[in-house]
PDB file of N, CA, C and O in Angstrom:
ATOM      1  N   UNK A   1      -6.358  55.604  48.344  1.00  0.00           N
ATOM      2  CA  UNK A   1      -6.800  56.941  48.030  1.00  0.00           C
ATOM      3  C   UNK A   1      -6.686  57.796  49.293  1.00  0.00           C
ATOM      4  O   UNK A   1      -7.306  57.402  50.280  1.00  0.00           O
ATOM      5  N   UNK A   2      -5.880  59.055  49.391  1.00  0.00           N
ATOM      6  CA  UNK A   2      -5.879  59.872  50.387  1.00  0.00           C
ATOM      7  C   UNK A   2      -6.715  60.532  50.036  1.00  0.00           C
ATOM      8  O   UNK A   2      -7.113  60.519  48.871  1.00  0.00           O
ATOM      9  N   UNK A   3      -7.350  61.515  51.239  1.00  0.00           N
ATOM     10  CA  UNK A   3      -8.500  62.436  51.177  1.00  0.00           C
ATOM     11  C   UNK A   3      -7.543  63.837  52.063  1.00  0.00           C
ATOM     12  O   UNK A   3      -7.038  63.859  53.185  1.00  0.00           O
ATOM     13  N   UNK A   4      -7.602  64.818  51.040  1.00  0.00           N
ATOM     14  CA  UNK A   4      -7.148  65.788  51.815  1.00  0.00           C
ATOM     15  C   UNK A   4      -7.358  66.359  53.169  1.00  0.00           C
ATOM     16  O   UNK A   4      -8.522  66.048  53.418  1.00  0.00           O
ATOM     17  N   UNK A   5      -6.884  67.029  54.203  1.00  0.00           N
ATOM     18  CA  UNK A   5      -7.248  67.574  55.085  1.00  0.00           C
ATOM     19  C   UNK A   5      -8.423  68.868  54.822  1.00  0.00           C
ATOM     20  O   UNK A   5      -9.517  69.028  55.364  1.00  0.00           O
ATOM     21  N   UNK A   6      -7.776  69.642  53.848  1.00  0.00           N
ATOM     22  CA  UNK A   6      -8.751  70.670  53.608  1.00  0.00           C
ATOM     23  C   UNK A   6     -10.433  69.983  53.167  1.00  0.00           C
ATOM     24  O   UNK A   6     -11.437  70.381  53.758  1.00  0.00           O
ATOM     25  N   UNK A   7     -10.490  68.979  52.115  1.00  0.00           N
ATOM     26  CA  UNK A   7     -11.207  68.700  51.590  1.00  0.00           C
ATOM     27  C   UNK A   7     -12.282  67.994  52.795  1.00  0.00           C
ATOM     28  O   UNK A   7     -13.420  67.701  52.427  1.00  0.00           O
ATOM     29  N   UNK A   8     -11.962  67.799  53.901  1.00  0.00           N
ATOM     30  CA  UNK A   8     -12.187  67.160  55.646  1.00  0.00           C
ATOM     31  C   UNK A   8     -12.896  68.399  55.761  1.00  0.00           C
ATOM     32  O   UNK A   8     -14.041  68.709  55.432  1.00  0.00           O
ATOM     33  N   UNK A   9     -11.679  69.237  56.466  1.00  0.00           N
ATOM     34  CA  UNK A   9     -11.958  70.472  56.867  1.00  0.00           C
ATOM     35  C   UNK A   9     -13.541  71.111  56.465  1.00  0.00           C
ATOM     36  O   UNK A   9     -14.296  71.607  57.301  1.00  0.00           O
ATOM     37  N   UNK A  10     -13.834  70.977  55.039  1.00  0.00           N
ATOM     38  CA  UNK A  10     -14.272  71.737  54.239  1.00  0.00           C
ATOM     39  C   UNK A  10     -15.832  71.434  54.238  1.00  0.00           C
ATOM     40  O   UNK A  10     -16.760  72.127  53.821  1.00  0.00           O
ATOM     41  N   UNK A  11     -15.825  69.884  54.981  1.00  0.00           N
ATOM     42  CA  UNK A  11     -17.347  69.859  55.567  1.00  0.00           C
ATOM     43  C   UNK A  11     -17.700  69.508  57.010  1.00  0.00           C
ATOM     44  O   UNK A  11     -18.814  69.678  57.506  1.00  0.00           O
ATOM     45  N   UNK A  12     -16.853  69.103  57.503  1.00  0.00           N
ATOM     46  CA  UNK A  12     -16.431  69.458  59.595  1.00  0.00           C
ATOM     47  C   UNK A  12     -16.740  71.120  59.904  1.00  0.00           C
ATOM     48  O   UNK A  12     -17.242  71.498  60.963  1.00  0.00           O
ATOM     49  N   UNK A  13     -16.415  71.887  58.978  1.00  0.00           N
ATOM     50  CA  UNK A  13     -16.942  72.947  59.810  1.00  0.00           C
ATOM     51  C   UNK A  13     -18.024  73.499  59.455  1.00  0.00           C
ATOM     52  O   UNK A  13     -18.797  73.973  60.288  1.00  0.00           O
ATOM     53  N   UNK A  14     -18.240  73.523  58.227  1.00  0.00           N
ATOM     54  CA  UNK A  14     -20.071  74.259  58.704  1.00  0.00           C
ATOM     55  C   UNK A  14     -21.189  73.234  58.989  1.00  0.00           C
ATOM     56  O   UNK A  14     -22.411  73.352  58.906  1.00  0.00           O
ATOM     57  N   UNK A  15     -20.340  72.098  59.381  1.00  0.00           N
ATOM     58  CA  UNK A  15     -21.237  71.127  60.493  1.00  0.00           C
ATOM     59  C   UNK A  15     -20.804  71.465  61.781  1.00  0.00           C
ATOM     60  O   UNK A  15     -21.659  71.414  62.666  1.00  0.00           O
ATOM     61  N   UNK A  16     -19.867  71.740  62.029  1.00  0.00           N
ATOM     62  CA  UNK A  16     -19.300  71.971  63.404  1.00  0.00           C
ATOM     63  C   UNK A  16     -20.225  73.626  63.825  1.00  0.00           C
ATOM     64  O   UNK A  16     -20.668  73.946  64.928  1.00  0.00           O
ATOM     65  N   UNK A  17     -20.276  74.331  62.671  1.00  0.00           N
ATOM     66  CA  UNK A  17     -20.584  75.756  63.233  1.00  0.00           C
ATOM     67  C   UNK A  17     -21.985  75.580  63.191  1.00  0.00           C
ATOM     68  O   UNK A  17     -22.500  76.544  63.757  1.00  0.00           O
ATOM     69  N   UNK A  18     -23.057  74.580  62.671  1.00  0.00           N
ATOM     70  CA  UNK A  18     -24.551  74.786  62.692  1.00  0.00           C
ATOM     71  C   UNK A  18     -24.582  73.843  64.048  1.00  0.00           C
ATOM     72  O   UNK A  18     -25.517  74.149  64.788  1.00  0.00           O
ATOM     73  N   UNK A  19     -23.775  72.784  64.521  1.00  0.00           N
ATOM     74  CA  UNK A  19     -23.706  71.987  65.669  1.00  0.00           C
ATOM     75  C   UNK A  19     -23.886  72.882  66.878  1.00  0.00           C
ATOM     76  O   UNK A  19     -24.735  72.748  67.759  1.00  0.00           O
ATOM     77  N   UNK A  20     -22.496  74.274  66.736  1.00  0.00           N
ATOM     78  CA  UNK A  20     -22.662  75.196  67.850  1.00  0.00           C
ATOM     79  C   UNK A  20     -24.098  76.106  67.962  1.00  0.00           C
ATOM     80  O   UNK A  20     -24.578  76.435  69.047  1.00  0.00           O
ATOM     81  N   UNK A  21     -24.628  76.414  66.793  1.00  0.00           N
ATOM     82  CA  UNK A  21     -25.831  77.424  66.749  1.00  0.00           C
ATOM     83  C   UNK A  21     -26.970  76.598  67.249  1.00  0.00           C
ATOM     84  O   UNK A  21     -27.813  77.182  67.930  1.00  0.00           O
ATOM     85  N   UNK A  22     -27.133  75.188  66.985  1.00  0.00           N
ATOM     86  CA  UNK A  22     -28.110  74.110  67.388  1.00  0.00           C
ATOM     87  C   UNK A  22     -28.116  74.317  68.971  1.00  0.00           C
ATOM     88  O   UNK A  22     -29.060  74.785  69.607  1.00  0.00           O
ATOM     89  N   UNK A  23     -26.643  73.798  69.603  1.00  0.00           N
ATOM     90  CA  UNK A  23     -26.310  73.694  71.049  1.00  0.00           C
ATOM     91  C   UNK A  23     -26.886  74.600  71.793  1.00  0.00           C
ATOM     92  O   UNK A  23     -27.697  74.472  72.711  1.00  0.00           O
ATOM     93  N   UNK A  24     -26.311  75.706  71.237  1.00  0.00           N
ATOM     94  CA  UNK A  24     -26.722  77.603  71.925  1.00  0.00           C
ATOM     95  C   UNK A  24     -28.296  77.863  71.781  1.00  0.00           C
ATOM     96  O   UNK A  24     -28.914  78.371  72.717  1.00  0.00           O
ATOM     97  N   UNK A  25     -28.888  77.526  70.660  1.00  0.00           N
ATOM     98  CA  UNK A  25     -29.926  77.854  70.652  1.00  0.00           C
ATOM     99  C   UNK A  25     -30.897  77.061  71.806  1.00  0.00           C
ATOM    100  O   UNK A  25     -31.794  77.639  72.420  1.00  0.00           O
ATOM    101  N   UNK A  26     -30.518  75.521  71.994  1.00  0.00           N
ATOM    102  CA  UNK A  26     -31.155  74.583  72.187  1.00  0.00           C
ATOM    103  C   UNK A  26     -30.675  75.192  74.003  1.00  0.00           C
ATOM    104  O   UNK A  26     -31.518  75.294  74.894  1.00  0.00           O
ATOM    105  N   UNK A  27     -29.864  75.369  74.106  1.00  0.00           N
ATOM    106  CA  UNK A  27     -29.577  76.139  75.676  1.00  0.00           C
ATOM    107  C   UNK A  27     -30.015  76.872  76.180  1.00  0.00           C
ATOM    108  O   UNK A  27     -30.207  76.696  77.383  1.00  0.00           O
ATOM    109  N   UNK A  28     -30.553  78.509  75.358  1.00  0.00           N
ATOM    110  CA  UNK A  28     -31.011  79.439  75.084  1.00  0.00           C
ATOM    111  C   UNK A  28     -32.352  79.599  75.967  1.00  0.00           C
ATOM    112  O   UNK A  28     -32.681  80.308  76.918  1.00  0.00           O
ATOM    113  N   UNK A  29     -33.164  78.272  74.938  1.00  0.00           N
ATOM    114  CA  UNK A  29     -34.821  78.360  74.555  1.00  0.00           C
ATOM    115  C   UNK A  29     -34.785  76.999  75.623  1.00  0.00           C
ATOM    116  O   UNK A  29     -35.907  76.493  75.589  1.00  0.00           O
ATOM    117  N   UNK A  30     -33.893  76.250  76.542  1.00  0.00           N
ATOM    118  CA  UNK A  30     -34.400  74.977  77.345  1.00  0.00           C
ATOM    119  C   UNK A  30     -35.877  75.264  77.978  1.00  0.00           C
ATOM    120  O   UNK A  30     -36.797  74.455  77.852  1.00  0.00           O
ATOM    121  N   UNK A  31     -35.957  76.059  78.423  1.00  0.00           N
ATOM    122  CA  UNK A  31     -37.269  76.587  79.345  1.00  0.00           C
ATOM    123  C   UNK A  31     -38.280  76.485  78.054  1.00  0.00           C
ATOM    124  O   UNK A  31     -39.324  76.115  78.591  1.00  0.00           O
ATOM    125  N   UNK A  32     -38.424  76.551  77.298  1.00  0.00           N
ATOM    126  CA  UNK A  32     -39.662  76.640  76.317  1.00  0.00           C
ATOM    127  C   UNK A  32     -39.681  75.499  75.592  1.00  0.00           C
ATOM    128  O   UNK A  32     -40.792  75.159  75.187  1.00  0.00           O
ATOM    129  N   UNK A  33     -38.698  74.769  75.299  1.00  0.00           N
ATOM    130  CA  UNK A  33     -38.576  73.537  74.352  1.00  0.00           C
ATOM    131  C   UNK A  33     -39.244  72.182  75.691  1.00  0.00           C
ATOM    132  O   UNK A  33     -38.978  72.133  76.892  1.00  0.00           O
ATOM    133  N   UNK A  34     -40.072  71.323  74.929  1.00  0.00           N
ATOM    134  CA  UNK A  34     -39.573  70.265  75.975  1.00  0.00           C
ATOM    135  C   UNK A  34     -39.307  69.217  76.478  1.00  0.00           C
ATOM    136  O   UNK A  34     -39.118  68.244  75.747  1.00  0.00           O
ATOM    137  N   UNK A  35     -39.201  69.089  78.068  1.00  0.00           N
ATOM    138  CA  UNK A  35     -38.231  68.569  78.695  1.00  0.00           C
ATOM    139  C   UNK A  35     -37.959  67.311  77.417  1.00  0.00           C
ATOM    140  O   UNK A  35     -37.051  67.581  76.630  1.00  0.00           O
ATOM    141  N   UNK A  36     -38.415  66.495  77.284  1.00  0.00           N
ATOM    142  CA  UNK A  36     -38.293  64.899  76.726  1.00  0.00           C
ATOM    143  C   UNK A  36     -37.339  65.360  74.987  1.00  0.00           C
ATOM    144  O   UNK A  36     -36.297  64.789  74.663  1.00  0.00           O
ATOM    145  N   UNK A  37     -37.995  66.428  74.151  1.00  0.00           N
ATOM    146  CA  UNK A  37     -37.518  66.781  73.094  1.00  0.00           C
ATOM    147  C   UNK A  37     -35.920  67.383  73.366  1.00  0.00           C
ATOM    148  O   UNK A  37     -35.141  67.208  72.429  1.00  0.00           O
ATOM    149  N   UNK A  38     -35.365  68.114  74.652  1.00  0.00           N
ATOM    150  CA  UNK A  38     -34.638  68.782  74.572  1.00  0.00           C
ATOM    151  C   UNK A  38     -33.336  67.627  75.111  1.00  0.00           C
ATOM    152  O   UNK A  38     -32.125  67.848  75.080  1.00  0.00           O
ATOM    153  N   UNK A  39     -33.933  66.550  75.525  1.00  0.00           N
ATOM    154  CA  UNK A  39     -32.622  65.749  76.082  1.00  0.00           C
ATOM    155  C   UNK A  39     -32.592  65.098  75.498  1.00  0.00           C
ATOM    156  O   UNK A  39     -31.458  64.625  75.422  1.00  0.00           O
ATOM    157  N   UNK A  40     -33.717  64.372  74.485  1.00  0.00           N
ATOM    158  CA  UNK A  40     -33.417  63.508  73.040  1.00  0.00           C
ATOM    159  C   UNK A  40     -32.638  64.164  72.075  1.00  0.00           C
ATOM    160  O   UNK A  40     -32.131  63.430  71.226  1.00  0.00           O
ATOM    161  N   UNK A  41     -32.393  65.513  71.991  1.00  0.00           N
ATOM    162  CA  UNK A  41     -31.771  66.183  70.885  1.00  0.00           C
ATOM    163  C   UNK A  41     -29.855  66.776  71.480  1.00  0.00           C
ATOM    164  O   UNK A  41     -28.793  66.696  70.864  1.00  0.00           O
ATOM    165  N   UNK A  42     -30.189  67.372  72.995  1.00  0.00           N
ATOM    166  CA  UNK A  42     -29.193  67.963  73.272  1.00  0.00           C
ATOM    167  C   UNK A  42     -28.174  67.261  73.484  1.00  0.00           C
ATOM    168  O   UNK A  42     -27.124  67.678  72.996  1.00  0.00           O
ATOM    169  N   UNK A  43     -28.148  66.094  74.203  1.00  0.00           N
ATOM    170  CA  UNK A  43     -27.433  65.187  74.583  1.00  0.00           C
ATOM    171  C   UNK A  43     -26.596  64.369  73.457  1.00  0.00           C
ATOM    172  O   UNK A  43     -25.508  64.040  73.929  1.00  0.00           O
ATOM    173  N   UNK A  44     -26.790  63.872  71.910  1.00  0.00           N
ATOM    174  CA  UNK A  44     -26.356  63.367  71.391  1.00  0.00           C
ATOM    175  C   UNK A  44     -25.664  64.281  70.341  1.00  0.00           C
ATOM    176  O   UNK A  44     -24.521  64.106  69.919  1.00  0.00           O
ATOM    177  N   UNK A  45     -26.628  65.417  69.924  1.00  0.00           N
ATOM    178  CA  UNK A  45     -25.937  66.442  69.166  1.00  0.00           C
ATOM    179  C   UNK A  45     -24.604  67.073  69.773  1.00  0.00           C
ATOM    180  O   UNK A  45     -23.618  67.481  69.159  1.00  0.00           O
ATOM    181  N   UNK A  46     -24.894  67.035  71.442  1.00  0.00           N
ATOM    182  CA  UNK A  46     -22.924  67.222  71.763  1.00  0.00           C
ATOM    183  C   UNK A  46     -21.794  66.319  71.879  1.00  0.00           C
ATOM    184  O   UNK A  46     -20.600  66.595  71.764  1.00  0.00           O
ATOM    185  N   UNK A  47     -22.384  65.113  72.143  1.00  0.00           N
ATOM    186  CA  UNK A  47     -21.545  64.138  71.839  1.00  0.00           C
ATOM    187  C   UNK A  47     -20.882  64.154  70.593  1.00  0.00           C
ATOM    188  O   UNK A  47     -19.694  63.834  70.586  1.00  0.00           O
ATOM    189  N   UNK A  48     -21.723  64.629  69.003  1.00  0.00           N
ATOM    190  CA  UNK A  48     -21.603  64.998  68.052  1.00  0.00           C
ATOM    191  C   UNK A  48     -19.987  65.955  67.363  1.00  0.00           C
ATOM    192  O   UNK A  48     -18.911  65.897  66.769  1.00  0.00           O
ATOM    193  N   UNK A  49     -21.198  66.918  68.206  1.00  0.00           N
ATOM    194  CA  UNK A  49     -20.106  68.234  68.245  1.00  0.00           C
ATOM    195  C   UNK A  49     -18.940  68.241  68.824  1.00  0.00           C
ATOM    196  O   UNK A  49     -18.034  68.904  68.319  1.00  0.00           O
ATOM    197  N   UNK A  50     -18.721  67.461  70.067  1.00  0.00           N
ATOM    198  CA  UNK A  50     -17.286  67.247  70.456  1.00  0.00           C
ATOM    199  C   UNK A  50     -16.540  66.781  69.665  1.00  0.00           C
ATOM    200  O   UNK A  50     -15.612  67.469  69.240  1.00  0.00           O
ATOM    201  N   UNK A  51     -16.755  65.310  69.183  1.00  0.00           N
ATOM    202  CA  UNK A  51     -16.108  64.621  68.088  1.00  0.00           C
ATOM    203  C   UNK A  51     -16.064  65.539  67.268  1.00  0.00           C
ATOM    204  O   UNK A  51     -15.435  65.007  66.353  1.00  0.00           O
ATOM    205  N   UNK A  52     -16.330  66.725  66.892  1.00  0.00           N
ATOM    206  CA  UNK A  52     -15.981  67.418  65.206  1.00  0.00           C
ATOM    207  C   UNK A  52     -15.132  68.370  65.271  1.00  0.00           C
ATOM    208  O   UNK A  52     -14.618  68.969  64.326  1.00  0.00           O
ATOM    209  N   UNK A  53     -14.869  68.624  67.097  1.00  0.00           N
ATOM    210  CA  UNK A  53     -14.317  69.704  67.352  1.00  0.00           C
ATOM    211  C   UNK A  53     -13.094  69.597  67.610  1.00  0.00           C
ATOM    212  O   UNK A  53     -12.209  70.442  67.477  1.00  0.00           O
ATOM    213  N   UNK A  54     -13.007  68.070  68.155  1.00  0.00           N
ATOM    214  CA  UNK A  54     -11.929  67.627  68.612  1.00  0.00           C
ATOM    215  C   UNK A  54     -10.546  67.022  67.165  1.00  0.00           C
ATOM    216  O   UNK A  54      -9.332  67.097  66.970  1.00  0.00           O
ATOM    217  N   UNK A  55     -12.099  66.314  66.330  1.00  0.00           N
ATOM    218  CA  UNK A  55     -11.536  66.048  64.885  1.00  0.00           C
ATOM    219  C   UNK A  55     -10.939  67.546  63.911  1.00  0.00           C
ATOM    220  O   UNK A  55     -10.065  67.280  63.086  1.00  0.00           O
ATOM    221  N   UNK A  56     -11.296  68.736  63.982  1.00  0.00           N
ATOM    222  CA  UNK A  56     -11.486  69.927  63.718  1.00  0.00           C
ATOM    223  C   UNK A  56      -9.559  70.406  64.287  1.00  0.00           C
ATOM    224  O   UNK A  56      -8.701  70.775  63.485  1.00  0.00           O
ATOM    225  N   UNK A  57      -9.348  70.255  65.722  1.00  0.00           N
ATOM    226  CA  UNK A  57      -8.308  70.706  65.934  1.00  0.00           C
ATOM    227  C   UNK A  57      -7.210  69.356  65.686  1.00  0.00           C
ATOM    228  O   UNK A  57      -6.190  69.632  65.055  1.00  0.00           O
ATOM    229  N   UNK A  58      -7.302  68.595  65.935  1.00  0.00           N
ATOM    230  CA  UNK A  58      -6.880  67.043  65.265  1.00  0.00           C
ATOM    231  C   UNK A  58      -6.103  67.764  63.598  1.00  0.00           C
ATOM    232  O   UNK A  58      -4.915  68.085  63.573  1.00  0.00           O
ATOM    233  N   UNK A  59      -6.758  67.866  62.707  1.00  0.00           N
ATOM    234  CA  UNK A  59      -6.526  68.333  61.471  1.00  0.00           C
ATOM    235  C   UNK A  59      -5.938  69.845  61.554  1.00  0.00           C
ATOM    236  O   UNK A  59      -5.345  70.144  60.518  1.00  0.00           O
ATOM    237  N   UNK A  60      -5.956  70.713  62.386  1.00  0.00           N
ATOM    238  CA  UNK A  60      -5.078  71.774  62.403  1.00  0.00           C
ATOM    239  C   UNK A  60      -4.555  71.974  62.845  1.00  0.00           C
ATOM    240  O   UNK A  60      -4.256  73.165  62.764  1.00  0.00           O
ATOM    241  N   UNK A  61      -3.980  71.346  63.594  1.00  0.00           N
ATOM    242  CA  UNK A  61      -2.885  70.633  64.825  1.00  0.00           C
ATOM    243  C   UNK A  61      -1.772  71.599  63.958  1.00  0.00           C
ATOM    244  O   UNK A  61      -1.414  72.520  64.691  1.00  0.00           O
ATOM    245  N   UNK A  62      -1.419  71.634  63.230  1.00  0.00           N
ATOM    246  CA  UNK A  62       0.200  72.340  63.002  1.00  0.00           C
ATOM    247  C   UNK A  62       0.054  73.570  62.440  1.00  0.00           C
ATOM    248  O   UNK A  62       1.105  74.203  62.337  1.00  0.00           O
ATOM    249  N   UNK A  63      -1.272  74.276  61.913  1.00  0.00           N
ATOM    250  CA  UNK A  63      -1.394  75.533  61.991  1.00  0.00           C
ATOM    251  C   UNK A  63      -1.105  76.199  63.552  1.00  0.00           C
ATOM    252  O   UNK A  63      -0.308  77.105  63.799  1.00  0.00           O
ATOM    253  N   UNK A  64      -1.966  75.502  64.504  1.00  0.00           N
ATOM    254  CA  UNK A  64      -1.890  75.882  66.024  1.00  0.00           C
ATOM    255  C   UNK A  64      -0.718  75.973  66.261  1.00  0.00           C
ATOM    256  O   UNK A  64      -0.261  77.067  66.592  1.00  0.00           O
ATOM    257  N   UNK A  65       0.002  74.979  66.171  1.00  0.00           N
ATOM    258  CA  UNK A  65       1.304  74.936  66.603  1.00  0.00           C
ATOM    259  C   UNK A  65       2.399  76.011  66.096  1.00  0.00           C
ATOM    260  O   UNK A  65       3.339  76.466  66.747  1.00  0.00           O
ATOM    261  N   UNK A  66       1.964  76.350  64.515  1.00  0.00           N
ATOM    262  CA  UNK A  66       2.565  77.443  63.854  1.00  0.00           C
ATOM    263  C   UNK A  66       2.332  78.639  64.716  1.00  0.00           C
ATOM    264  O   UNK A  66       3.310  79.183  65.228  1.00  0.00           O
ATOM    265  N   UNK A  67       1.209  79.071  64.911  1.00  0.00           N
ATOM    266  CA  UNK A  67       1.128  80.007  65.312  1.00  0.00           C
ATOM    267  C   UNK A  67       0.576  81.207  66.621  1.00  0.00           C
ATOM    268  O   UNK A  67       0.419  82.392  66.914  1.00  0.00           O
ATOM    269  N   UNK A  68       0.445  79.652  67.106  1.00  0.00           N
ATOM    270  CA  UNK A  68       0.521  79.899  68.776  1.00  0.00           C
ATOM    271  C   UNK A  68       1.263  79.438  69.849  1.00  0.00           C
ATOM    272  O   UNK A  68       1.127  79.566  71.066  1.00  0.00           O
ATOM    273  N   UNK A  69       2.206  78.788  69.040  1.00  0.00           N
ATOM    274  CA  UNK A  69       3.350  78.256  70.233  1.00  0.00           C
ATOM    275  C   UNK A  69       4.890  78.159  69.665  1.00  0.00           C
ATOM    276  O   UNK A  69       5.737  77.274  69.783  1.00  0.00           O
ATOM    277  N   UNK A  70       4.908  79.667  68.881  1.00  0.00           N
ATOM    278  CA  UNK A  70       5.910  80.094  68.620  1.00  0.00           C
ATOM    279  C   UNK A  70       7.146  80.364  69.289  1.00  0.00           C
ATOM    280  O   UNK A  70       6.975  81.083  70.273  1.00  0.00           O
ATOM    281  N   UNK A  71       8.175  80.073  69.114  1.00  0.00           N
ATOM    282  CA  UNK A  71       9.329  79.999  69.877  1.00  0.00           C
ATOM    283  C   UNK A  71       9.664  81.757  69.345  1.00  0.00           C
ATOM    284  O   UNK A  71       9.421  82.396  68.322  1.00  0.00           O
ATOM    285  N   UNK A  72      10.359  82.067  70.696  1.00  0.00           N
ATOM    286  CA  UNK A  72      10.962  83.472  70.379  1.00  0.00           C
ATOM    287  C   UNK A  72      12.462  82.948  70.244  1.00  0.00           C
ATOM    288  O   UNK A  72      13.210  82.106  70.740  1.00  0.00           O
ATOM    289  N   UNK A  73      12.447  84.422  68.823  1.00  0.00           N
ATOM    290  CA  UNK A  73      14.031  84.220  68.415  1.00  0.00           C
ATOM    291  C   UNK A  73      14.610  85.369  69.255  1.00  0.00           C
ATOM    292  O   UNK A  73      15.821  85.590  69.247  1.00  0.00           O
TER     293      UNK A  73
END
């Protein structure tokens, strides 16, 4: 059974985009959150987020390529 790319796509990113709002926020507010809560959470949620981001351009690898490393005619 193949699993589409889009159908991938289609839940990698609004995990990938609440991953970034988590990160930012959690960056944001470090001074108020704390210390022990913010490195139990920050630290693995980017490990997270890399992998989705990295998986994220992984799967659009030839849109990119379409259309940012266009050869001039």
């Amino acid at each position: 059974m193949t699993i589409k790319k889009a159908s991938i796509l289609k839940i990698i990113n609004p995990i990938v985009g609440l991953l970034f709002l988590s990160q930012a926020g959690l960056g944001i507010f470090h001074e108020i959150i704390p210390y022990e809560i913010f490195h139990a959470i920050h630290g693995p949620l980017g490990y997270i987020f890399t992998l989705l981001v990295v998986s994220h351009i992984y799967l659009n690898w030839n849109w990119i390529k379409t259309n940012f490393f266009k050869k001039n005619r």
